[in-house]
Each structure stands twice: as structure tokens, then as C-alpha cells.
C-alpha positions in Angstrom: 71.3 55.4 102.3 71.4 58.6 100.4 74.9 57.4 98.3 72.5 57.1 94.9 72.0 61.2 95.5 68.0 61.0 94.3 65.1 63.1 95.9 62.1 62.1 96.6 59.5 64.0 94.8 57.8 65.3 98.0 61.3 67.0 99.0 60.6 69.0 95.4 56.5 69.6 96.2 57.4 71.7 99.4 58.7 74.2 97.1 55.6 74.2 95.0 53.6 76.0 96.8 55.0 79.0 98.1 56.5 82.4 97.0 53.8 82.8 94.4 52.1 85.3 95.6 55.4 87.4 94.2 54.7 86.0 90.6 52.8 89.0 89.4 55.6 89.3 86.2 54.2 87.7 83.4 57.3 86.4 83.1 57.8 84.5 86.2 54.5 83.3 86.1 55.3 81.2 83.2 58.4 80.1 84.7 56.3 79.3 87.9 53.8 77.4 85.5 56.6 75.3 84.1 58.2 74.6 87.5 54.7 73.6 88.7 54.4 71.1 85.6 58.3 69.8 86.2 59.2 71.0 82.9 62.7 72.1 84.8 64.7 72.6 81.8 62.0 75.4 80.5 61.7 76.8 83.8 65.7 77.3 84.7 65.7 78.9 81.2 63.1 81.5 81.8 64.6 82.0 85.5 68.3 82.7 84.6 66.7 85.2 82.2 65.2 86.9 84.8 67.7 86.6 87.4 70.8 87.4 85.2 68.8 90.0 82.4 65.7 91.2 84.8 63.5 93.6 83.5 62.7 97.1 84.7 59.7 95.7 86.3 61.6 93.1 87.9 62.2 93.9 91.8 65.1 92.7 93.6 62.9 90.2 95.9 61.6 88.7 92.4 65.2 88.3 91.1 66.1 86.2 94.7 62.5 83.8 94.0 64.1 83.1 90.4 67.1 82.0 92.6 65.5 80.2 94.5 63.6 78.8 91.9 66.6 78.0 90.2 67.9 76.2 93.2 65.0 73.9 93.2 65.2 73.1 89.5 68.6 71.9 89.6 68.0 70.0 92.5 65.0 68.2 90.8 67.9 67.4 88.3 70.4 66.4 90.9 72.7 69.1 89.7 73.8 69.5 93.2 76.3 71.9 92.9 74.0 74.9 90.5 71.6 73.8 93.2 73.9 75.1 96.1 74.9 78.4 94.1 71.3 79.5 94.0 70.5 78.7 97.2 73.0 80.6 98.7 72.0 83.8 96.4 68.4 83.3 97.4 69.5 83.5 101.4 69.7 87.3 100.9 65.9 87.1 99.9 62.7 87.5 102.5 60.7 85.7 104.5 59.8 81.9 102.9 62.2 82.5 100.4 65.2 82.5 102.1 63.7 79.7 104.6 62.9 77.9 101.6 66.5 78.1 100.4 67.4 77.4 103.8 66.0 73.9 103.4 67.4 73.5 99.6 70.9 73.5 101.1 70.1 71.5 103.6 68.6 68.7 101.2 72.1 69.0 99.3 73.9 69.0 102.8 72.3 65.7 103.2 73.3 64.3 99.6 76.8 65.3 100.3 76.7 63.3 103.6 77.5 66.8 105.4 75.1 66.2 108.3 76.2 68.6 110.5 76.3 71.5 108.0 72.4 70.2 106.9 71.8 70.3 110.7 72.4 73.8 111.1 70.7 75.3 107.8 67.9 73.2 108.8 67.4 74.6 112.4 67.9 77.7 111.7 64.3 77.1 109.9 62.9 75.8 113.2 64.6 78.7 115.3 63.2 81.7 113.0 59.6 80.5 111.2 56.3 79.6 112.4 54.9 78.2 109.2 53.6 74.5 109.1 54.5 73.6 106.0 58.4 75.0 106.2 58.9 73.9 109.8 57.2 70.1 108.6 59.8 70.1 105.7 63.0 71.3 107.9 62.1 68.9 111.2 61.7 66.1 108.6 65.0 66.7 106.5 66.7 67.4 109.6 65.4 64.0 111.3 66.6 62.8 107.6 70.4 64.1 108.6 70.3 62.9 112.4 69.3 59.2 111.1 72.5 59.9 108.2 74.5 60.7 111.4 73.1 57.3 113.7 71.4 60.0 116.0 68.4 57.7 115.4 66.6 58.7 119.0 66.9 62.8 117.6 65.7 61.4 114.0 62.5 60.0 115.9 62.0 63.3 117.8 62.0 65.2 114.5 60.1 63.1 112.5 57.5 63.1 114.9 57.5 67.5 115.0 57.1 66.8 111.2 54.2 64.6 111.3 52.8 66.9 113.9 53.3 70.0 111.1 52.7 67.8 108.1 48.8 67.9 108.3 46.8 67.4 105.5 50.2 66.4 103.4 49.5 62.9 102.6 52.4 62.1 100.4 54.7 64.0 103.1 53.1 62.0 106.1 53.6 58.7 103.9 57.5 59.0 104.1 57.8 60.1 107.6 56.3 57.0 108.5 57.9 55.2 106.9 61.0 56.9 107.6 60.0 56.7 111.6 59.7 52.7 111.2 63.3 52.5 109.9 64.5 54.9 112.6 62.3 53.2 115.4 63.7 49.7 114.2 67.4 50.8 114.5 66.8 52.3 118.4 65.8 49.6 119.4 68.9 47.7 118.5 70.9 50.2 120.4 68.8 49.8 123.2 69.5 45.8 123.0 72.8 46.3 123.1 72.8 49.0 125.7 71.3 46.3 127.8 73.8 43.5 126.8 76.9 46.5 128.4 74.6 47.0 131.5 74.3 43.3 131.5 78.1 42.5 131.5 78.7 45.6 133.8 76.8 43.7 136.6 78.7 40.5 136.2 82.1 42.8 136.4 80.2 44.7 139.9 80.0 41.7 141.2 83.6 40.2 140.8 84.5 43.7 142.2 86.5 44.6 138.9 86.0 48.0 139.2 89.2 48.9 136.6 87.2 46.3 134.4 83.8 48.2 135.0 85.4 51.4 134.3 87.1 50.4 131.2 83.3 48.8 130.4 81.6 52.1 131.0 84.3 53.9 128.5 83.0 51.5 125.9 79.5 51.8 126.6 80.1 55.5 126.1 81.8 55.6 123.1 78.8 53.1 121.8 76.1 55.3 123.4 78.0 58.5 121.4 78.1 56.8 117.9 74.6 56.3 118.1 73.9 59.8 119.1 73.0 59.1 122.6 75.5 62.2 124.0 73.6 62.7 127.1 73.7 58.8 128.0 77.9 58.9 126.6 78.6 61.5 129.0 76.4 59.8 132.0 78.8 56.6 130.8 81.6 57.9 130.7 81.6 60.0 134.5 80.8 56.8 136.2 83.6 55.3 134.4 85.9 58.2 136.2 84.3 56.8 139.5 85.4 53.4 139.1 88.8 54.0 137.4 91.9 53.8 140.0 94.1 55.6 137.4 94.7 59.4 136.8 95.6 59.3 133.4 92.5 57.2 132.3 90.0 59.9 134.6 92.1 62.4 132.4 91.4 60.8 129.4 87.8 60.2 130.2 87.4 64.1 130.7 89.2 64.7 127.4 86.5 62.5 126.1 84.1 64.3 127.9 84.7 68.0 126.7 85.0 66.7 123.2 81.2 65.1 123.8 80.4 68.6 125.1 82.5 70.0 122.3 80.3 68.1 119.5 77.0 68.8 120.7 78.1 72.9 120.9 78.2 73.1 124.4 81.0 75.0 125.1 80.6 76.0 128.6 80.6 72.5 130.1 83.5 71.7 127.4 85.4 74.4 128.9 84.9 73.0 132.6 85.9 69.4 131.7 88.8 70.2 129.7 89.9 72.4 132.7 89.5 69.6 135.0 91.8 67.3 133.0 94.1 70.9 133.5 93.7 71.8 137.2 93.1 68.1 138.7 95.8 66.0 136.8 98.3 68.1 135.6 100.8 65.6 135.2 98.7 63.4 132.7 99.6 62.7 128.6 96.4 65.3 128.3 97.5 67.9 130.1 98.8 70.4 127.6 96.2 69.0 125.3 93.1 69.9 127.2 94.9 73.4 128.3 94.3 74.1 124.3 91.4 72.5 123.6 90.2 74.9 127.3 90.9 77.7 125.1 89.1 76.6 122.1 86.3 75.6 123.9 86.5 79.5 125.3 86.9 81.2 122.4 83.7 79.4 120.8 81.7 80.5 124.1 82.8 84.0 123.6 84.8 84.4 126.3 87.6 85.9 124.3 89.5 87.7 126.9 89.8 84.2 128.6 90.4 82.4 125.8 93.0 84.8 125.2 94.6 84.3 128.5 94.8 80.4 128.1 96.5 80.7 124.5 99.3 82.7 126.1 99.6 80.4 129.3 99.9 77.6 126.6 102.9 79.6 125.1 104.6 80.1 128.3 104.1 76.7 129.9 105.2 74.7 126.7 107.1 77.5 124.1 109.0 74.9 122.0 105.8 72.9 122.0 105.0 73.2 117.6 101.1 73.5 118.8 102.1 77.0 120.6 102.4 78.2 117.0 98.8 77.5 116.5 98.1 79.0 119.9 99.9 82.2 119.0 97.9 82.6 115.7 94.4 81.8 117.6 95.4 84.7 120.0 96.1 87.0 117.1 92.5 86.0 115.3 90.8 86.4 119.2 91.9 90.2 118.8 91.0 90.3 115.1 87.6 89.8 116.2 87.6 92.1 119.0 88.5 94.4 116.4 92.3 95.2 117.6 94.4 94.9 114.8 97.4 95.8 115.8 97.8 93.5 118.4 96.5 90.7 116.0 99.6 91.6 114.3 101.8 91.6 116.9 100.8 87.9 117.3 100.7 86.7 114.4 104.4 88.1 113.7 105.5 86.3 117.2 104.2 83.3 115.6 106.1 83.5 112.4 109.4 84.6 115.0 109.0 82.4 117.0 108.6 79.1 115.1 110.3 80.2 111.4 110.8 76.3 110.1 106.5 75.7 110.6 105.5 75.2 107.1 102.8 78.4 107.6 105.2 81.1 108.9 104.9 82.6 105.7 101.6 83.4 105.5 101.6 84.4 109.6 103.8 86.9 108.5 101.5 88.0 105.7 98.9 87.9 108.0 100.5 89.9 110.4 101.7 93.2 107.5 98.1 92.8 106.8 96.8 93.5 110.3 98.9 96.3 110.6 98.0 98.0 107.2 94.1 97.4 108.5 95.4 98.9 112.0 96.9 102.0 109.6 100.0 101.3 110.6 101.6 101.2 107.2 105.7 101.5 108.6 104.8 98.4 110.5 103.2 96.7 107.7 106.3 98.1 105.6 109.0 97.0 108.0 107.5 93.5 108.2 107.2 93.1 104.2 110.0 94.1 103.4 111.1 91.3 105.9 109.5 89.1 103.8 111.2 89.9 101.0 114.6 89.8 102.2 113.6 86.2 103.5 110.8 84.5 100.6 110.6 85.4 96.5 108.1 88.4 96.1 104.7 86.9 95.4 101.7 88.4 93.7 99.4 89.1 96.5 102.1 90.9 98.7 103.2 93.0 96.0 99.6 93.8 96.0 99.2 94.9 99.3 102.2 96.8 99.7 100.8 98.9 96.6 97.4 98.8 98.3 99.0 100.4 101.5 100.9 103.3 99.2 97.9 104.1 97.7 96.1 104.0 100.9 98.5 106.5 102.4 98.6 108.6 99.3 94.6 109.2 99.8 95.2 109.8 103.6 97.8 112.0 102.8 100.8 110.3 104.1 102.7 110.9 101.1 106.1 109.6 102.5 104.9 106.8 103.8 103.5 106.1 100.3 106.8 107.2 98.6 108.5 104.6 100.7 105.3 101.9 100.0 106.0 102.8 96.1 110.0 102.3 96.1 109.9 99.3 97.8 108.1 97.6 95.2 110.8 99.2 93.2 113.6 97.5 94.8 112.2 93.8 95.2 110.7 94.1 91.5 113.7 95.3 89.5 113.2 96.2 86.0 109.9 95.6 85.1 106.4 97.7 84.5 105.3 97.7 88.0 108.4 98.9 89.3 108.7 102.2 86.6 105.3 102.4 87.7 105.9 102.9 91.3 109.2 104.8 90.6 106.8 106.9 88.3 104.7 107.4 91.6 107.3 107.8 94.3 108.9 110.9 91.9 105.1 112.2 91.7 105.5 112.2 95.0 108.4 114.3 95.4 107.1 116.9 93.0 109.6 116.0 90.1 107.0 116.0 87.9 109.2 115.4 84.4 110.7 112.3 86.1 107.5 110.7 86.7 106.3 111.5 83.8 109.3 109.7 82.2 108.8 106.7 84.7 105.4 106.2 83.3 106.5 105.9 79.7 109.2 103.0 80.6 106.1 101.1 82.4 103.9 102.0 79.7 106.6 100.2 77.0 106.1 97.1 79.0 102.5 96.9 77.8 101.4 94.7 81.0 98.7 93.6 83.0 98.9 97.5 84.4 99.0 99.0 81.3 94.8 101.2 81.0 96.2 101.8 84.7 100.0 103.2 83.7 97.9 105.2 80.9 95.3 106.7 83.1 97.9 108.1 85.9 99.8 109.2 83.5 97.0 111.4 81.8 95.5 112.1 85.1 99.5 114.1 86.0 99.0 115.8 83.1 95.8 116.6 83.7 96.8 118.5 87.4 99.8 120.2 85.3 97.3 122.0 83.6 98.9 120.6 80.2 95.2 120.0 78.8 96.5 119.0 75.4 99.1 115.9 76.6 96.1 115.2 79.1 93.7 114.8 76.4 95.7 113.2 74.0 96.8 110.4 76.8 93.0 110.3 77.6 92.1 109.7 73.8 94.7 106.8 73.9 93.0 105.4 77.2 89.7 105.7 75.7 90.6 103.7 72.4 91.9 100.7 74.4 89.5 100.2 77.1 87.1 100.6 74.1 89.2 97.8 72.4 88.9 95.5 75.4 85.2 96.1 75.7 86.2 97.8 79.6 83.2 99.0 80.9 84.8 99.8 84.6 84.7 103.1 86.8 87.9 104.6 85.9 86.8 104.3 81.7 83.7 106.7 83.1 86.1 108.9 84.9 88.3 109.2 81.6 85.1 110.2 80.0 84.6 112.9 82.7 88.0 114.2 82.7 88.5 114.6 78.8 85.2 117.1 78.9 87.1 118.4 81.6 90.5 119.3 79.5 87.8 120.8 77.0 86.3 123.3 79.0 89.3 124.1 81.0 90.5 124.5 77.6 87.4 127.0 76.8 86.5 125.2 73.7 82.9 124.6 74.7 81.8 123.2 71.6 83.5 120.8 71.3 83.1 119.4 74.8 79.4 119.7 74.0 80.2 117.5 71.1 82.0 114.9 73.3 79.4 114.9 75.4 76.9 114.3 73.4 78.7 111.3 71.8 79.0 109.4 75.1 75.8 110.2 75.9 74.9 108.0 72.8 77.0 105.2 73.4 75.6 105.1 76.8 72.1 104.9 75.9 73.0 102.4 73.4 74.8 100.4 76.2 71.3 100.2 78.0 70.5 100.1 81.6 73.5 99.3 83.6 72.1 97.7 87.3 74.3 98.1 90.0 74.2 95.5 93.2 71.3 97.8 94.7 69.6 97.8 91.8 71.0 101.5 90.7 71.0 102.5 87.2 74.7 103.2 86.5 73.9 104.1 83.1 71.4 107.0 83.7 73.2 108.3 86.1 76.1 108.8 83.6 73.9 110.0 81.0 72.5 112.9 83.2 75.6 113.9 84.8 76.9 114.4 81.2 73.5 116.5 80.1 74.4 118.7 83.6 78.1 119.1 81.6 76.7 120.5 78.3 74.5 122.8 80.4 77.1 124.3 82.0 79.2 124.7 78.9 76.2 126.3 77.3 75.9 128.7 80.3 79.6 129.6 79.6 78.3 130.5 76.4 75.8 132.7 77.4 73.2 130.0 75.6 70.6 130.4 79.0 68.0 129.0 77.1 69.1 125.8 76.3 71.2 125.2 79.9 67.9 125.9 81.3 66.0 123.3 78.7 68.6 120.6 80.2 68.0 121.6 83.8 64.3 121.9 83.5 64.2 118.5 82.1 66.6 116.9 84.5 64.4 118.2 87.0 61.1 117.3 85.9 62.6 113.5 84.8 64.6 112.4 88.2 63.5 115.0 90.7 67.2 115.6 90.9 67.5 118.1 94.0 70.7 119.6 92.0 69.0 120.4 88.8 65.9 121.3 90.4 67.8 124.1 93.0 69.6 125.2 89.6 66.5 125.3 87.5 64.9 127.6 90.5 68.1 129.7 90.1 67.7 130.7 86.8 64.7 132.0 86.9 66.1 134.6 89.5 69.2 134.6 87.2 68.1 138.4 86.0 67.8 139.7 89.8 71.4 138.5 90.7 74.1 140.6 91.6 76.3 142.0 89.5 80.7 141.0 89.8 81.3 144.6 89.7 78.8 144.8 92.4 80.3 141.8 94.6 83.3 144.1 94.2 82.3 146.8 95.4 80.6 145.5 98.6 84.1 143.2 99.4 85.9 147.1 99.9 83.5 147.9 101.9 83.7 144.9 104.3 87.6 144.9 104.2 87.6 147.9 106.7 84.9 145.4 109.1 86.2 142.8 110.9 84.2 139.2 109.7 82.2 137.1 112.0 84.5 134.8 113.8 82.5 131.6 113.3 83.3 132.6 109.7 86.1 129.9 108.7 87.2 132.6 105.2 85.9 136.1 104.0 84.0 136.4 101.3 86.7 136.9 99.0 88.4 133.4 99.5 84.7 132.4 98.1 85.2 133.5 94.9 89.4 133.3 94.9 89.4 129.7 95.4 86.1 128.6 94.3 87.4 126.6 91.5 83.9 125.2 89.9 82.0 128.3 90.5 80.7 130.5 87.7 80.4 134.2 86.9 79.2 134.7 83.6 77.6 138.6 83.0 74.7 139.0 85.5 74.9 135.2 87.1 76.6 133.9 90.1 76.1 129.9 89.9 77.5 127.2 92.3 76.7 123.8 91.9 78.2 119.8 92.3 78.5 118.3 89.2 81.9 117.3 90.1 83.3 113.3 90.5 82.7 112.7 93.3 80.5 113.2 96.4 83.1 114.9 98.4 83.3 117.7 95.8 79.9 117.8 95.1 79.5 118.4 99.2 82.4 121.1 99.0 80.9 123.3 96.2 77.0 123.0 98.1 78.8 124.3 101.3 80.3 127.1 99.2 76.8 128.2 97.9 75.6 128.1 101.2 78.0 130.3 102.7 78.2 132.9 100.3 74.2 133.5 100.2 74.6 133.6 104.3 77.0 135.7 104.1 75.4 138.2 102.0 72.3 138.2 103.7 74.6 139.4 107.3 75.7 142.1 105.1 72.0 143.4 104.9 71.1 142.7 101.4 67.1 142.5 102.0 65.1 140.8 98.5 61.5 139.4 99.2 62.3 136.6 96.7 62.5 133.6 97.9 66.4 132.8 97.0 68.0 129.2 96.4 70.6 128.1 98.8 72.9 128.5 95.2 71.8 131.7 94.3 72.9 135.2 95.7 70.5 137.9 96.1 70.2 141.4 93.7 71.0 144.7 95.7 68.1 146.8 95.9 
């Protein structure tokens, strides 16, 4: 019935009338006005220009209506599969819009024939929304997909909630009655022929047949479940059991049973007949069967510990059994949801062990390297690769994670276990860019810095996949040898080709960042002031870049940079203009940074003196610190590598690349203005957390 794929209008009108209240765009309310009119193609252009360019007016639950709205207009045009798309973007959206896109994909559902998956989009509707005019659309698609399924007395039942929800909705009323007719006609041929089994089941009582009546009931069952009568199939089907003489057929008839249980989602009474065809007739054909299908039925209750249990009694009753290699990998993927990955991997590695020739012990044994790298254990993960590559052909996506575990270990410090990550890739990938890469790393590593550097110019000559990657470790070594000029000329290089591709990712910005970097670490102020300046041109010609949560990447760049150039004119003893940038910074995005330095500098002529800072450490040498002080005063300004002392100012403050240093330098200014104040330095100023106080 729904093979020709076409809507009826009404499905369309549902989605007519709600959401508008969000229209307040001028924008969207002339795409509204052209979805109202059907003009579809007009509206889907307006809407993608919205959803995939929004404006800054546009809010993030506007951008989920054009979705939706989107959705509906390629549904009206039986583009099913742009339909689906934007349906699932509008989910993330609130209230009737994600229960509006809720029914969309359950109308598609319906025209793919996928009842079951329109079934549950469509009752979650009915489960979490009180509104008529959703609930009459979702009880009446759903009754839609139960009549696509046969379910014809559930169809009836729906279609009837709908008419009860549908009031005042004459075109909508129309079609559920007439839909109900069609539904009400086909019930009652399964009641006739319900009564023509009952019918021949008395003739059969009364030979005293009971194998016949039992074999009679298992019919009437299976008829009773293909119409969608479960309750009535599994009624059938237990008084079959009474009349049957025959263990394997009452075996088979709980089978049938748990799967009827199974397909209505009600695991708990699945669980208990499969476990009867287990504990009551263990020597059936459906023994071992059921004993899996027990823990299937358990795992999908939630009873993972006992599902669990039954995998492994399925592995030690029947080991050679090939289905005890699925039983092994459902115990591993029990523990991945319980969150214990390391004994996920041990399972899924016992699996690969255990049954080498099944056709997906590869990609247990993936699995199970995985698990361990999520369970940190990188030598397991290691030991079980390399495994792999002693016994399979490297491939892509475990060269990849064996270089996603070395730099994983290389952040957490782990640096041999990265070394040995890095040179394993070396040895299974002989000879080409990725392994002079990871040699490049691995001698990194090990502190032979002139080796690595050498490593990285053989992967570089390769001009791969890798190669912005290659280019920006290699400038990013230089740049921790303190060779500024190498660093900056690598960076320059970096700069031109992502520039060339039109790369616009992360690690372009942090090139940016660092080159400015080599600049001032270089002293040569101006001209980091210069390069800053550039880049912030090219990023306001760029325009706003919106992040997922609707963050302005862009600006954020832009005023980082401006913080840059006000620090390299405070090296330059330019106050003024460092304080023009903070005070506008502060004013523009009530940045808490520039807004704490900006305060600063207006105490900037009260600060204490270096000579001064000097004279008070010899002092405190001969005192013994505060214990819940973690370094004296001195470490402060001997290791505080982003700190400032310029003539009369002390300055500390987080412009650095990430959060974690930003967080380090705001606990440095905090200490060092507490611990001047215990050394009885009195000011009735009111003193940043940044700034240090002038001696009186």
C-alpha cells in the first residue's frame, strides 16, 4: 500500500502549523510564508541559507526549525533521503520541533516499509508530548505502520487515539476513517479465519488427536502472530505445549514463544521461556540455541552481569560450537557497556584466539587493541597489534591507531611507551613518509634531537598525505630548541601551503601563534606587531567563523592576537597603546583577562620595583617559608616563563595556547600577590589578583 512512496497532503499540513512562533527572522518568516503556500523549492532555498550561512541574529533553535523545515520540504517532494538528513539534525532541537521531526522520520520509516523503526520514532511522540495535534498525527502514522505490519487490531486502537486527538481537523478525521474502515475490514477476516482453526480444533478434540490439536494450535499461533495478534499467538501456542506428547516439539514451541516475547520487546518473559527450553529439555535440537538467545534476551533487559554469565556457560558447554565466537564478542561488548575495557579486550582477543579461521577474527582482534588503548593499556594494545601485523597486511585504520596510542602516551607522558608506539609503525611500514615520520618521533624521544630533525626531512621529501603535519613538528622541534630562525622559516613554509590548500584547521592557527612567538622570543617586537596585525586582517576578512556551539572562532583569534601586540608594546615601554588594546578588549567582550590587566595598569606606577623584589627575597632567605607554600618566591620569578618585568611593572597574565597555561600563569599571579601580602606589605589600594603591591 505505500510502494508508490506519495503523502497525502494532510501528513504535510501537521507541520504547518507549528514552530512559528520562533519565526521572528525576517528571513524565516518568508521561508515560513513559502512553506505555507507549498512553494517548496523557494522555501528549501531560503532554509539551507539559513541553516548552512545563519546570520548573527539567527539562534541555534532557529537553525534546527530551518531543519526541520527542510525535512518537511523534501518530504513534500518525496526526496526521502534529504528528508531523513534533516530530520535527524532537527532531533537536537526543542520541544515540537524535535517531536515534529520525530514524526517526519517516522512518515519516511513508513515509505521505506521499516515499520518497526517508524513504530518507535512514533511512540516516542506519544511517550514524551501532551499536544493534540502531535499526538493525533503520531497515533495515526503509527496505526499507519501497524496496518503496513498486519497488526490490523493495534492499527484500529491507534487510529481511534487519533480520531480522539484529531478534533476540529476535518481533512485529518476524513483519512482516519477511512483508514479505520480498511483496517476494521481486514480484522475481521482474521477473526473468520480464527474461527475456521477453533472450528477444526474441536473436530480434532473430539477424535482425541491431541498431537493433531497441538500441531493445530502451532498453526493458529503462527496465523494469530502474522496478523499481529501476539497475545492470542502466545495463548496458542502454550496450549499447544499442553497437548503435544513430544519434548522437542514443547521445546520448539517455547523457542517460538521467547521469540514472540522477543518481537514485542519483552525481554523478561523472553528470558523465562528460552530458559525453559534450557532447564526443562536439555536434550532437544533447541537447547544450545535458546541457552544464546537466554543471554540475548538478558542482555536487552539489562541484566548484564547475567547475561554475561550465560555467554560464558555457552562457551564452556559447547567451545567448538562457531556460535561461541559470537558469544565471546557479546561478552566483550556486555563489559564495554559496563564501562570495563580491559576486560572487553580480553574477550574479544579470546574470540579472535580461539576461533582464528571465522571470517571476523580480524577485526575481534582490532577490537580487542582498541579496548585496551581506551583501557590505557597501550603495551597491551601494542603486543596485540603488532600481532596483527605479524599475521594480516598493515591496514590504514590500525596504523592509525597505533599512532593514536603513541601520541596518546606522548601527552600522558609515557614517552617509552610512545617510542615503542612510533617504531613499530617503523618496522611494519618500511621506507615510506610515515615511517621517517615516526622514526623522526621515536629519536625526538630519545633526546637526539639532530636525528630527528633529519628523520623529518626524509618524510618531508615524500610530500604525502602527512606532509602540513611532518612540516609543523618539525618547526614546532625547532621551535623548543630555541633555534627561532629554523622555527620561523619552517613556520613560513607551513603557513604558505596550508594557505595554498585553503586549510583553515586548528594547527594553521597555532602556526600563526607560534611564529609571533619566535618574534618576540627573538625581541624583535616590531615586527611581530607587524605579523600580527596582518593576521588580524585576513581574519576579519575571513568573517565570522561559528563553531558547533555557536562560538565565534574568528573573534576569538582576532582578540587573542590584539592581547599579543599589547604585550609586545608593553615590552616596548609603549604603555599607552598596550593599555588602548586592553581597554578596548575589555570594554568590547567583557574579557575577565583584559579587564584584570586594564585595572593593573592603572596601579602600574605604585608597583614595586625588581630591585625592590630583590631586596625583600634576602631578607626572607634567612626565614623559613610557609609550608603550605609548594616554591619561594624566587621560583616565581626564576621559572615564570610568560611573566613580565619591564622598569616599574610586574605583569602576569594567560594569553598563552592553551587553557592549561593560561590556568598556570593565573595561579602564578595569585601566589605571588599572596605571598607578598604575608610578608606585610600594607597598600589601601584595592590590588588585582595580577598585580603586586608598592612598598610604602
Amino acid at each position: 500500500m505505500f510502494k508508490n512512496k506519495k503523502f497525502p497532503p494532510f501528513l504535510i499540513a501537521l507541520l504547518l502549523g507549528l514552530g512559528l512562533v520562533l519565526a521572528q527572522d525576517k528571513t524565516l518568516q518568508e521561508g515560513e510564508e513559502a512553506f505555507k503556500a507549498k512553494n517548496y523549492d523557494k522555501a528549501i532555498a531560503i532554509f539551507r541559507e539559513i541553516f548552512f550561512h545563519p546570520g548573527k541574529d539567527i539562534t541555534n533553535e532557529e537553525r534546527f526549525l530551518a531543519a526541520l523545515r527542510l525535512g518537511e520540504c523534501y518530504l513534500a517532494l518525496k526526496k526521502n533521503d534529504d528528508a531523513f538528513d534533516f530530520f535527524n539534525i532537527a532531533l537536537s532541537g526543542k520541544g515540537d520541533i524535535k517531536g515534529e521531526a520525530l514524526i517526519g522520520l517516522g512518515v519516511v520509516y513508513i515509505a521505506r516499509e521499516d515499520y518497526l523503526s517508524a513504530i518507535d520514532r512514533l511512540s516516542q511522540v506519544i511517550k514524551q508530548y501532551k499536544s493534540d495535534k502531535l499526538l493525533a498525527y503520531a497515533y495515526y502514522n503509527r496505526g499507519l505502520a501497524f496496518k503496513g505490519m498486519k497488526w490490523m487490531s493495534k492499527a484500529l486502537s491507534d487510529l481511534r487515539s487519533a480520531k480522539t486527538k484529531a478534533k476540529g481537523d476535518d481533512e485529518l478525521i476524513k483519512a482516519i476513517d477511512a483508514q479505520i474502515s480498511e483496517c476494521q475490514s481486514a480484522y475481521d477476516k482474521f477473526k473468520q479465519g480464527e474461527a475456521n482453526f477453533l472450528a477444526r480444533l474441536q473436530t480434532l478434540q473430539a477424535r482425541g488427536d491431541n498431537d493433531g490439536c497441538a500441531s493445530l494450535l502451532r498453526d493458529l499461533a503462527s496465523f494469530c502472530e502474522d496478523s499481529g495478534e501476539m497475545d492470542s499467538a502466545i495463548d496458542y501456542e502454550k496450549q499447544a505445549i499442553n497437548y503435544s506428547s513430544s519434548d522437542e516439539f514443547k521445546a520448539g514451541s517455547w523457542m517460538n514463544i521467547g521469540w514472540r516475547y522477543f518481537k514485542i520487546k519483552d525481554y523478561e518473559n523472553a528470558a523465562l521461556a528460552f530458559q525453559s527450553t534450557v532447564e526443562e529439555y536439555p536434550n532437544s535440537s533447541f537447547a544450545s540455541e535458546a541457552l544464546l538467545r537466554l543471554g540475548d534476551a538478558l542482555s536487552n533487559a539489562g541484566k548484564t552481569k547475567e547475561a554475561i554469565a550465560t555467554y560464558n556457560l555457552f562457551f564452556q558447554r559447547y567451545p567448538q560450537d562457531e556460535r561461541s565466537f559470537n558469544a565471546l564478542l557479546n561478552i566483550a561488548n556486555q563489559y564495554t557497556r559496563l564501562g570495563n575495557q580491559e576486560k572487553a579486550g580480553e574477550y574479544f582477543l579470546k574470540a579472535a584466539e580461539a576461533f582464528p579461521q571465522n571470517p571476523q577474527a580480524k577485526e575481534a582482534l582490532k577490537s580487542s587493541a582498541s579496548a585496551y588503548s581506551g583501557a590505557m593499556d597501550y603495551e597491551s594494545a601494542l603486543d596485540i597489534y603488532k600481532f596483527f601485523l605479524d599475521k594480516y597486511p598493515p591496514e590504514e585504520d590500525v596504523i592509525n591507531q597505533i599512532l593514536a596510542i603513541a601520541r596518546s602516551a606522548e601527552r600522558e607522558g609515557e614517552l617509552e611507551k610512545a617510542k615503542n608506539a612510533y617504531l613499530l609503525i617503523n618496522q611494519y611500514l618500511p621506507n615510506t613518509e610515515l615511517a621517517f615520520y615516526s622514526l623522526a618521533k621515536s629519536f625526538e624521544i630519545a633526546g637526539d634531537k639532530d636525528k630527528a630533525i633529519e628523520a623529518y626531512e626524509r618524510a618531508l621529501s615524500y610530500k604525502g598525505k602527512r606532509y602540513t603535519d611532518i612540516l609543523y613538528d618539525l618547526a614546532l622541534l625547532h621551535y623548543k630548541n630555541g633555534d627561532y630562525e629554523k622555527a620561523l622559516s619552517t613556520f613560513d613554509q607551513l603557513l604558505s601551503e596550508y594557505d595554498r590548500r585553503k586549510d583553515t584547521s586548528s594547527k594553521r592557527w597555532e602556526a600563526i601563534r607560534l611564529t609571533g612567538r619566535c618574534l618576540e622570543n627573538q625581541m624583535d617586537f616590531p615586527k611581530a606587531i607587524d605579523f600580527y596585525s596582518q593576521r588580524i586582517e585576513e581574519l576579519k576578512r575571513e568573517g565570522r567563523k561559528q563553531s558547533e556551539g555557536g562560538f565565534d572562532v574568528n573573534k576569538y583569534r582576532i582578540d587573542n592576537l590584539k592581547l599579543r601586540i599589547a604585550y609586545c608594546y608593553l615590552q616596548l615601554g609603549d604603555y599607552q597603546k598596550a593599555s588602548e588594546i586592553w581597554e578596548e578588549l575589555g570594554k568590547e567582550q567583557k574579557d575577565y583577562l583584559a579587564m584584570e590587566v586594564n585595572e593593573l595598569l592603572k596601579f602600574y606606577r605604585e608597583v614595586i620595583k625588581p630591585s625592590q623584589v630583590d631586596d625583600l627575597l634576602k631578607e626572607r632567605k634567612k626565614e623559613t617559608l610557609h609550608s603550605d607554600i609548594s616554591f619561594g618566591l624566587s621560583d616565581f620569578f626564576r621559572d615564570l616563563q610568560r611573566g613580565i618585568v619591564k622598569g616599574d611593572l610586574l605583569i602576569v597574565y594567560g594569553t598563552g595556547g592553551n587553557s592549561e597555561e593560561q590556568s598556570f600563569q593565573k595561579r602564578l599571579g595569585g601566589r605571588i600577590k599572596w605571598n607578598l601580602e604575608r610578608f606585610s606589605y600594607k597598600s589601601t589600594e584595592t590590588v588585582p589578583d595580577t598585580a603586586v603591591k608598592r612598598r610604602k
